[in-house]
C-alpha positions in Angstrom: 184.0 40.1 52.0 181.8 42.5 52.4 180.7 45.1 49.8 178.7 48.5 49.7 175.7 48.9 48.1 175.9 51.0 45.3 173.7 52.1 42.4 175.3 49.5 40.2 174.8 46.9 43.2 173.4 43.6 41.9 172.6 41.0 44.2 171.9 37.4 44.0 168.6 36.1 42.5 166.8 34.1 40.4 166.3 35.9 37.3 163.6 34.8 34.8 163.0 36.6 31.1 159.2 36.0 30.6 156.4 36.9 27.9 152.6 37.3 28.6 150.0 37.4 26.3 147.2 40.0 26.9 143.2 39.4 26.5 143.6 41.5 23.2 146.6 39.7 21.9 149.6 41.8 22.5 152.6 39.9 23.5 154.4 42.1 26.3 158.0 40.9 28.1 159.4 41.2 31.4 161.4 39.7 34.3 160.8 38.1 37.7 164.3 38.0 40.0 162.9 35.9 42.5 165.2 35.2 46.1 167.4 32.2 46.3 165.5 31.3 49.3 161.8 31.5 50.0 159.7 34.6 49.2 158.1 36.6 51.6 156.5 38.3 49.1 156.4 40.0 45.7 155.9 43.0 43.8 154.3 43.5 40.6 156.2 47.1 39.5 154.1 49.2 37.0 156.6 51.8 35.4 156.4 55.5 34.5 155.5 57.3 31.2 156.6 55.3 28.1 156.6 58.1 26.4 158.5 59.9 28.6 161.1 57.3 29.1 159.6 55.0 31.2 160.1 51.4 31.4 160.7 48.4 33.3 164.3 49.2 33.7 163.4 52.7 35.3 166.0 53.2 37.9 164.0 52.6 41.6 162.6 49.4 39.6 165.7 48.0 38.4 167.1 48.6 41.9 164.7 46.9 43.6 165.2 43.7 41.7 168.9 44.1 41.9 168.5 44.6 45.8 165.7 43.1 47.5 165.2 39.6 46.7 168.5 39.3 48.6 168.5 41.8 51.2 164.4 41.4 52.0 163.3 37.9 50.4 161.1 40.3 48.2 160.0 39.3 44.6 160.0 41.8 41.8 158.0 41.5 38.6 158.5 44.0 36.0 157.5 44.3 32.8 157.4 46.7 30.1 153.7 47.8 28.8 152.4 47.7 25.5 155.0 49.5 22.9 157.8 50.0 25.6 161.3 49.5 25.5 163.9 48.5 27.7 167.2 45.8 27.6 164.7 42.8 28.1 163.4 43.8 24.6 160.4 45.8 23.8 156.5 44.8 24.6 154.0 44.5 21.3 151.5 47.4 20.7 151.0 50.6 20.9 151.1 53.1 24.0 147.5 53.8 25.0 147.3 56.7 27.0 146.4 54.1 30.1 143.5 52.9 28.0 144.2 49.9 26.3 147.2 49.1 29.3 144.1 47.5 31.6 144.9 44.0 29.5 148.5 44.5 30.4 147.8 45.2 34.1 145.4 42.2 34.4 147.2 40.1 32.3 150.8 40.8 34.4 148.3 40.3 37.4 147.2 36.5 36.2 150.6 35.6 35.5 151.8 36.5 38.5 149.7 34.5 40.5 149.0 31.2 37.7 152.5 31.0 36.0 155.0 32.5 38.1 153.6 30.9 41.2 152.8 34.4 44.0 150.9 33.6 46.7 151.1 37.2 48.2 151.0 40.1 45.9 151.3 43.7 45.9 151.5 46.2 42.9 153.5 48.9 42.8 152.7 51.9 40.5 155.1 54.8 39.8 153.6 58.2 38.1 152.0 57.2 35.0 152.2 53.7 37.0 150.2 54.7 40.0 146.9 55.6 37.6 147.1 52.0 35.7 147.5 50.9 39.2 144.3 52.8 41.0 141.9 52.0 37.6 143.0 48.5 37.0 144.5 46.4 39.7 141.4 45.7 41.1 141.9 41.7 41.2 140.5 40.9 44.6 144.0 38.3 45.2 145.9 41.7 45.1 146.7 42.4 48.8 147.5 46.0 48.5 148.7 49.0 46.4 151.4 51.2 46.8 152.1 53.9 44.9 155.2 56.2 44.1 155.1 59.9 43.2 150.9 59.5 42.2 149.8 61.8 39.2 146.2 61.4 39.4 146.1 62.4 36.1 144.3 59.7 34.4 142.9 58.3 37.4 139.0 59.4 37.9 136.6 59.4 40.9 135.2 56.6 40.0 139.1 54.7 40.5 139.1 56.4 43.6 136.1 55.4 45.6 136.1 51.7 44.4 139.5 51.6 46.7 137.4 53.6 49.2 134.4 50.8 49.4 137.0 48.0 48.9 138.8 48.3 52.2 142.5 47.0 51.5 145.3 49.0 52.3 147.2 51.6 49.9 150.1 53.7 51.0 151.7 56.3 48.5 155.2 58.2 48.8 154.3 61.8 47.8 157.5 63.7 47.2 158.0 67.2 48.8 159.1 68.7 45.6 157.3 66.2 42.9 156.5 68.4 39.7 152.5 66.7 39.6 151.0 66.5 43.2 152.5 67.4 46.1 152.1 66.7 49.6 149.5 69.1 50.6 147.3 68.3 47.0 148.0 64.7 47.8 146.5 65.0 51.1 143.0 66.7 49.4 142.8 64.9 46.9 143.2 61.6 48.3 140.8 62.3 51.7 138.1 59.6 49.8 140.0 56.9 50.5 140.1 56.4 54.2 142.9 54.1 54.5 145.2 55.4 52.6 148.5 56.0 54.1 150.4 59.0 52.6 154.0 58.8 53.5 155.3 62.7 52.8 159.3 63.0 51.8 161.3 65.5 52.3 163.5 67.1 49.9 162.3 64.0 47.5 161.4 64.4 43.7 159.2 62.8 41.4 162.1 60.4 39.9 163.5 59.6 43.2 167.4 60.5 42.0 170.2 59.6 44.5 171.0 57.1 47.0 169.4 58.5 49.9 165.6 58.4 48.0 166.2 55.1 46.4 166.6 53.5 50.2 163.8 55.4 51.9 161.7 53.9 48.7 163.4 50.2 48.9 162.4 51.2 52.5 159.0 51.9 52.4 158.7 48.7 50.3 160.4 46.4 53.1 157.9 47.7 55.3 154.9 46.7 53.8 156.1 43.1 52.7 158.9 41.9 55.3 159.5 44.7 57.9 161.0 41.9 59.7 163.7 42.5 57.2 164.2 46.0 58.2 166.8 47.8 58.4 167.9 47.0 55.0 171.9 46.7 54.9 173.9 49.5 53.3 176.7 46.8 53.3 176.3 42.7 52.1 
């Protein structure tokens, strides 16, 4: 029988509790939900402001690994970053003002590929997210970045022309009414990076609330990693 998808929707996947141990010795935890069937892909989700409430359980995250390792054959990785909280427990350390999180990023990033297994990899930063990804997921096995709602606020020039020299492709969702950059900003500030794609949303905000801006998001994602899987089903 089918059944509408709903915010509460959880599909089937293989879901995985791990722990990761950064260069610096903090232990941080987190959860792969992998697709029953092989993966087309995968997603390694960096989360908004800890101190503002972010975490690996933020709501576009958690959808995504409820949703799309069904409905797309998508992987989702998320973890929580160094003193942040969520239901799969809370990471060791301290928050670090997206200083001492470059050993979270690149230790997520290694796991991902040595213990969990990914052979194609994206990361996915959101907000405070979208600067650890721009200064720190520079791993050449990284295929691409994509970013939701980008601050820029800890992110430098330097961050941004090392993705202007390196070449791969980043595309960022830039909501019409986000409270940090929006569209027109995004579009300035981001001219150094030539490949960028900037996606503009209307009526979006920065936390993406509702249905409708979840699945342009889930959306956007799908396109990038399995468009093949497009359009995703508002029914299963």
């Amino acid at each position: 029988m089918m059944q509408t998808v709903r915010p509460s929707s959880v599909f089937e996947a293989t879901r995985t509790a791990f722990h990761v141990r950064t260069e610096d010795g903090v232990e941080l935890v987190g959860e792969v939900a992998a697709p029953l069937g092989p993966s087309k892909g995968a997603i390694l989700c960096l989360h908004p402001l800890p101190t503002a409430g972010g975490m690996m359980d933020s709501h576009v995250y958690k959808k995504a690994a409820n949703r799309l390792p069904q409905m797309a054959g998508i992987e989702i990785i998320r973890f929580n970053t160094r003193g942040t909280s969520s239901e799969a427990g809370t990471s060791e350390g301290e928050y670090g003002a997206t200083i001492t999180e470059k050993f979270d990023v690149e230790a997520a990033i290694d796991f991902a590929f040595k213990e969990i297994g990914v052979e194609k990899l994206w990361v996915m930063g959101w907000s405070f997210g979208t600067n650890l990804a721009l200064k720190y997921a520079t791993d050449p096995r990284v295929l691409g970045l994509i970013l939701l709602s980008p601050t820029l606020i800890e992110t430098n020039n330097e961050d941004l022309e090392f993705w202007a020299k390196d070449g791969r492709p980043i595309t960022a969702l830039i909501p019409e009414q986000d409270d940090y950059l929006k569209p027109d900003a995004a579009e300035i500030a981001f001219r150094v990076i030539p490949q960028i794609k900037l996606i503009n949303v209307d009526d979006a905000k920065h936390l993406w609330v509702g249905e409708p801006a979840v699945y342009r998001v889930l959306t956007e994602i799908t396109k990038i990693i399995a468009p093949e899987s497009l359009p995703l089903p508002t029914e299963i």
